[in-house]
N, C-alpha and C positions, 0 to 999 in steps of 0.2 A: 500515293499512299503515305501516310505519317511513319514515323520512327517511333521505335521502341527498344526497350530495353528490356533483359532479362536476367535475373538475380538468379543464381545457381549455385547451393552449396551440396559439396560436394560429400558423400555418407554422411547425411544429414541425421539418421540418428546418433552416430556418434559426435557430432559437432555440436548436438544439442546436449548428452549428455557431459561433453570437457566442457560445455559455457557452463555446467550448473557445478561440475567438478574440476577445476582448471589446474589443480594439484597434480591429475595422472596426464595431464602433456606431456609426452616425454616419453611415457612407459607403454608396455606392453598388455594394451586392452581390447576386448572383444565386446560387440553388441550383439546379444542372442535373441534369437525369436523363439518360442515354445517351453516348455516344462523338462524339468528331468532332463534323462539321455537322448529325450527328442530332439531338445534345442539345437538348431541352427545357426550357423555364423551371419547377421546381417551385416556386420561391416565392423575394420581392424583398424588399428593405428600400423601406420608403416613400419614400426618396431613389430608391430606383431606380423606382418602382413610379408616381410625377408624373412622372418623364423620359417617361411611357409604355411601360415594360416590364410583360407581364402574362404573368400562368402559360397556360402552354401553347404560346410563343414558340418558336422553333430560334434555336438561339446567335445565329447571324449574323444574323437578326432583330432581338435585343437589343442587338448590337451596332453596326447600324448605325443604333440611335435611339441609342445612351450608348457612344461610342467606347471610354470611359474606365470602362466598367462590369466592377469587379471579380467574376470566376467560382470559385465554386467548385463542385466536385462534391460528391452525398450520401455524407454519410461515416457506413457504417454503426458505426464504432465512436466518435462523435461520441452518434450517436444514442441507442445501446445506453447510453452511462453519463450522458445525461441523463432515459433514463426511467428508471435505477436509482435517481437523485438523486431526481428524481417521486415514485417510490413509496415513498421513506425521508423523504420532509419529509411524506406523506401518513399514512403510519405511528406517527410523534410525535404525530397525531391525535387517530386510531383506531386498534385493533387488527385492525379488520376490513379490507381494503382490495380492491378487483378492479383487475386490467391488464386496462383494455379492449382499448386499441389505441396506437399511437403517440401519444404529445402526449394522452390520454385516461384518467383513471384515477377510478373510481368509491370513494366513501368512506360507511360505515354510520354515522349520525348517533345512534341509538339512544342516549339517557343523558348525551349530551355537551351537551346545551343549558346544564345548571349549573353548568358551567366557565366560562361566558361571563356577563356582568352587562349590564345595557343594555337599555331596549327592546324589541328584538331580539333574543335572543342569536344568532341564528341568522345574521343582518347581521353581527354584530359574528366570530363564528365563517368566517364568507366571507371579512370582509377580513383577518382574521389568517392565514388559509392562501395568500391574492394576496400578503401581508408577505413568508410563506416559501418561497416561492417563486422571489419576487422577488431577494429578497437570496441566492439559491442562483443569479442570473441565469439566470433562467428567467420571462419575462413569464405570465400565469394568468390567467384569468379562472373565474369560481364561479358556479357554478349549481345553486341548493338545492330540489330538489323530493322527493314521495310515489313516484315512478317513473323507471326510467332514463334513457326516454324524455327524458322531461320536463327530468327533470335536467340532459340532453345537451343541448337547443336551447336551455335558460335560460343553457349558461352556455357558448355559442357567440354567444351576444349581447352587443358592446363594452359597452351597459350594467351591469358587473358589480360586486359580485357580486350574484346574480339572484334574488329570493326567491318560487318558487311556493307558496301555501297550502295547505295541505295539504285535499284535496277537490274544490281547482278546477285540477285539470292536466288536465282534458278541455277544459275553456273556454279554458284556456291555448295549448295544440295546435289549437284547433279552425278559426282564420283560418291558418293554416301550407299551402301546399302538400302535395300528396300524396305527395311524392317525399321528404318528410322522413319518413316513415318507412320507408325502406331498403324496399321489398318488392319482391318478385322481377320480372321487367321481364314477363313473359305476364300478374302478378297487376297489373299498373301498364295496362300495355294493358288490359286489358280496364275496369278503373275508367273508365278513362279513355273505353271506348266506353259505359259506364252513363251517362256526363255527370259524375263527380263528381270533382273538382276540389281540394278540396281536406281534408285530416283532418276535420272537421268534419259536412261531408257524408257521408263515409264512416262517422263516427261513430253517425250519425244511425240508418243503416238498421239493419233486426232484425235481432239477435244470430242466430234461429235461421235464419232465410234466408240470410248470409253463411255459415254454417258447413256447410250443404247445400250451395252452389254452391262452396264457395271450398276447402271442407276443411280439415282442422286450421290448415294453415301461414294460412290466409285468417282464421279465429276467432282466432286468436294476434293477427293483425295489428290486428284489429278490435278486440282488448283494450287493446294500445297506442294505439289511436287514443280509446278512450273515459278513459285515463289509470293503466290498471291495470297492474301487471306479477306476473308469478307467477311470474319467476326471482329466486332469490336472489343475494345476491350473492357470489360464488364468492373465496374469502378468496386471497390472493397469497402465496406460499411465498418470506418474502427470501431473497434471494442468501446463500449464505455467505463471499462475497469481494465487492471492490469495483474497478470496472474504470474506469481511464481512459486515454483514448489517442487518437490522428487518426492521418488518411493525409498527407501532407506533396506539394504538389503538385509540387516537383521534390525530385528526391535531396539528401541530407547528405553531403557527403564528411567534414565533420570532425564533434568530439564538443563542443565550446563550441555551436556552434546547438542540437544534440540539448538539450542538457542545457536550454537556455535555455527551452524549450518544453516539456519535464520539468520545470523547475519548476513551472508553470502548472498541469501536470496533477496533481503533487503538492501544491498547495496544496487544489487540488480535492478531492481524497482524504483529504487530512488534516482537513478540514472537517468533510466526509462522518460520518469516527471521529468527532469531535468531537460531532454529533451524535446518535448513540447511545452515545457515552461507551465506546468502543473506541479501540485503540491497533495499531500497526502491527508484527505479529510477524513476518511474511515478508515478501517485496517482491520479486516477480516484474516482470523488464524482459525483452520478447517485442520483438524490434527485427523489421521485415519489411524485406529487404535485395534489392537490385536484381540479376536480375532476377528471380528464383523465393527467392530464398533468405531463409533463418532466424536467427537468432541471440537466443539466451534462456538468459537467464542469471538465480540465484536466490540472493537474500540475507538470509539468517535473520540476525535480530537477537537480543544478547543480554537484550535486553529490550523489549517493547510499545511504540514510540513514535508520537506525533501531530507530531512536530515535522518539517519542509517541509525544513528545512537539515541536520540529520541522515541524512535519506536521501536527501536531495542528495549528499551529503557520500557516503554510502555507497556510491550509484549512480557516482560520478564513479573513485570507486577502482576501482571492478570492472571498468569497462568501461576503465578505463588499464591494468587488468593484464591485461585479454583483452579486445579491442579487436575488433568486428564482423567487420572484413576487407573489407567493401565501403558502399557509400553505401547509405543507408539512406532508403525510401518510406514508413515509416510506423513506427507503434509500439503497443505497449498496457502499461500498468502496472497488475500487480495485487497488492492489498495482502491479505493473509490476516489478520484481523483475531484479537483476542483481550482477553481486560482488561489493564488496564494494572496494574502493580504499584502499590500501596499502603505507604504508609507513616506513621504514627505520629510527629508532630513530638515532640522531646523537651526539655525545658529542660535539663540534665544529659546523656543520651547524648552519642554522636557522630555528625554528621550522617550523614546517610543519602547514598550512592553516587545518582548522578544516572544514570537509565538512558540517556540519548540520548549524554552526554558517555564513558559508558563503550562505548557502541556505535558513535560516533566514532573514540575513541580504539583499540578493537580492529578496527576495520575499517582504519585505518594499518597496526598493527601487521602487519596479513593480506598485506595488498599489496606490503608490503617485505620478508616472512619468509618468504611463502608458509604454506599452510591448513597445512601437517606441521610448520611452524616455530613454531607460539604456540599455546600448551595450559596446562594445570594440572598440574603434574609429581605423579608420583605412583612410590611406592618399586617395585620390585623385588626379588622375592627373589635374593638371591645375595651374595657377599660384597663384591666390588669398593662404592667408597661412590660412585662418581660415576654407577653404573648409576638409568637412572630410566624413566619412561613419560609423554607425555603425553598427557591426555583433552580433552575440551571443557569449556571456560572455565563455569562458571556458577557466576557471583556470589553467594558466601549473602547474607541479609536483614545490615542492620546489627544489631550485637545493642540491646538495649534500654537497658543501662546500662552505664558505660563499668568495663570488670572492676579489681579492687582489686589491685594488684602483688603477688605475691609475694616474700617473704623470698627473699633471697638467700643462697644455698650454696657461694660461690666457686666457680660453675662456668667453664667458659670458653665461650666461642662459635667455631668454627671455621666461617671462610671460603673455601669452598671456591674454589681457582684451577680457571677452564675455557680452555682446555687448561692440563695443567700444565706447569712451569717448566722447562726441563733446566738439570740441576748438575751438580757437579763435586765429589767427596767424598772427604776423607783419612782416610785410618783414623789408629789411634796412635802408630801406627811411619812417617808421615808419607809412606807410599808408596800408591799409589793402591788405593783399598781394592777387596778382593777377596774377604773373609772377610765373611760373613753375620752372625757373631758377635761382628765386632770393634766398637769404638764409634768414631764419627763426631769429627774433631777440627776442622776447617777445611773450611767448604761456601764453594763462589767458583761463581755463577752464570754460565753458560756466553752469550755472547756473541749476539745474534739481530736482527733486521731491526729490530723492534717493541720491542728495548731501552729507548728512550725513556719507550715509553707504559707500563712495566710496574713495581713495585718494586721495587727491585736488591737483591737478597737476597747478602748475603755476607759473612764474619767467622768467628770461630773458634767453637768449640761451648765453652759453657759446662755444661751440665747436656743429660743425652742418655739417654731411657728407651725401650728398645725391646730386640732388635726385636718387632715381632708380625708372625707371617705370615699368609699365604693365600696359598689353592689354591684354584681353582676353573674346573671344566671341560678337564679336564686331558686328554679324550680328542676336544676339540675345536680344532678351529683357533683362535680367539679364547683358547687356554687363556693361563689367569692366573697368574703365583706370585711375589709379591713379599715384600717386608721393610720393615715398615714401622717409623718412628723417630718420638719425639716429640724437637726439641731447643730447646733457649734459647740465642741466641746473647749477645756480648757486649755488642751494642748495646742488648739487652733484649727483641729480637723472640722470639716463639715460632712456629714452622713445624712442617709435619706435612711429613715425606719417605717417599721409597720407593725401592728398589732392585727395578728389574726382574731377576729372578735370570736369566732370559732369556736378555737383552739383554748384562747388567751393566750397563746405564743407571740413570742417578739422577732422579730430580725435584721437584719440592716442589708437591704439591698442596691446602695449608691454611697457612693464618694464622688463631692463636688471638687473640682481642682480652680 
């Protein structure tokens, strides 16, 4: 039979709720099950558990031995992302892994003893998974045996981690009560009217005798009891997201608390990646809002990041620009994982674009522009030059080497003005021009609120080449038909204008450098 191993945390709901809360270690806390004065003690911290609080207590029970004993209730989404965490530190392992149950997760030992040096390796394999565990906060205890069974009660024992030999897990089980191995309560009664007490005994009697009176489910049991098992172990299919979140035990009215307790979860997550060497492409924030309601909201990144203060940073813009609308009880953050990008350090190139600062940086840009306001412009057909389109931003790689200049052809570069300028334009004959043909002699920009902020365009024309027209769309409402002019003024500037034939308005929409 192979080896196996078994993860075993021990009041697993309260281990799941100190990894989301790791402030009250220390102190005197309760996990309750039920409502009201129903509620039930599931499980204490050992400060609370010498005051005298014990599982199976009603609140007001607990309460009136530890006045001051902090409650909280099971929080299934506490729970949920620390058996996710369970099963992904168990996975860095093995490739094999099973979810038994809560706080429970079996591991195929098979080949892995070589990894490990030592006497042992198998000791030494036990405490390196209590290390990972550990440091993921999450307390563990290990139990290595031939069988599930086996496995399971070695490493439900504080002595950990727990090493059975392989051969002797019947001897091992065999002083253990009867009730340790789970069997059906008519199959326990009746043991129990035969006189026998505990695995051991049961062990003892004939295979084909139990399997006559007791029937298959009875032969199965009777396997486990002699140390065998004939189920495999059924491999665990990972998540392809990673979930972290609590219920909050009164509402949030504002977003500083939220976030404060998002970070926590986020540092969580980002770990998580770090762990399997994934990075954070989406990031879903699922807010549960008082009293029925929802609010979820989804933030793609333009790049895979692991970093805690980037999608802080990310989170915190989104929900300022659409804001829940009511107090919020609880939450979930889910990351959509993916690889992170890669880069090639270069002595020569030019650095490489940082993806978190660039995902920072366009997530501002988002929340003060709006999603239609910040894109990658991209041309249009048509004649007008300020027509454009924008898409989604995605950054190409940096190039590898930094490219060689080009020779220069006295070209010019023109600057396009958005909006353009309104002017004021004399033709030759110094009257206000009117003629499409004449030449441009004295441009005097026309007066505006935002004068200040703009460059004052104004002086006589020295050299003036045009016009060039266009027409476009002429049987629509937007139709277009202007005149356009290159001219050099005195002071040495060069402008691009235009005459709306339209209008007869002027503008200047470029500056050559």
């Amino acid at each position: 039979m192979g080896r196996l191993a078994c993860l075993f945390v021990p009041l697993y709901p309260l281990a799941a709720r100190l990894r989301s809360e790791p402030e009250l270690r220390g102190e005197a806390v309760a996990i309750t099950e039920g409502n009201g004065h129903a509620a039930r003690v599931a499980a204490a911290t050992r400060r609370a558990r010498k005051a005298g609080v014990r599982i199976g207590m009603t609140l007001p029970q607990a309460r009136a031995l530890m006045p001051k004993l902090i409650v909280r209730p099971r929080d299934e989404q506490c729970e949920r992302a620390a058996r996710e965490s369970l099963l992904e530190i168990a996975e860095t392992f093995s490739p094999r892994v099973e979810n038994s149950r809560s706080g429970c997760v079996y591991l195929d030992l098979d080949g892995l003893a070589r990894h490990f040096s030592g006497d042992s390796p198998e000791q030494a394999m036990g405490q390196a998974l209590m290390t990972a565990t550990e440091r993921a906060g999450l307390p563990c205890w290990v139990g290595v045996a031939s069988s599930k069974l086996a496995a399971r009660v070695a490493a439900e024992t504080p002595d950990s981690p727990t090493i059975v030999a392989a051969g002797r897990e019947a001897r091992f089980l065999a002083p253990l009560p009867l009730h340790r191995l789970a069997p059906e309560a008519e199959v326990l009664d009746l043991l129990r009217q035969w006189g026998i007490r505990s695995i051991g005994d049961f062990a003892r009697l004939p295979k084909n005798q139990v399997a006559s009176r007791l029937g298959s489910p009875g032969q199965r049991l009777h396997e486990k009891a002699r140390g065998l098992d004939r189920h495999p172990i059924v491999p665990h299919v990972p998540s392809p997201t990673f979930h972290e979140g609590m219920d909050f035990d009164w509402p949030l009215v504002s977003l500083e608390p939220f976030l404060f307790v998002a970070r926590a979860a986020l540092d969580r997550i980002c770990q998580r990646l770090e762990t399997r060497g994934l990075g954070c492409a989406r990031l879903e924030v699922s807010m549960r809002l008082e009293p029925d309601g929802h609010h979820d909201r989804s933030i793609q990144l333009s790049a895979p990041t692991r970093d805690p203060k980037t999608l802080l940073t990310l989170s915190r813009l989104e929900l300022e620009r659409q804001p829940p609308g009511a107090p919020v009880i609880g939450f979930t953050l889910t990351a959509h994982p993916d690889r992170p990008r890669s880069a090639q350090l270069s002595l020569f190139g030019p650095t490489t674009l940082s993806p978190d600062q660039l995902a920072t940086t366009l997530a501002r840009l988002f929340s003060l522009l709006g999603d239609s306001g910040v894109g990658s412009p991209r041309t249009v057909d048509g004649y007008r030059p300020e027509r454009c389109s924008l898409v989604d931003y995605r950054p190409p790689p940096a190039p590898k080497l930094h490219p060689d200049p080009r020779p220069s052809r006295g070209l010019l570069t023109a600057r396009v003005i958005r909006p353009p300028i309104r002017i004021e334009v004399l033709a030759e004959d110094s009257t206000p021009y009117e003629a499409a043909t004449a030449k441009p002699v004295e441009i005097e920009q026309l007066a505006t609120e935002d004068e200040s902020k703009r460059q004052r365009i104004r002086g006589r024309v020295r050299i003036a080449s045009g016009p060039w027209t266009i027409e476009e769309s002429w049987w629509a409402e937007d139709a277009a038909e202007r005149a356009y002019w290159d001219v050099e003024l005195t002071d040495g500037g060069i402008y691009r204008i235009y005459r709306d034939c339209q209008s007869n308005d002027w503008y200047a929409d470029g500056i050559y450098d």
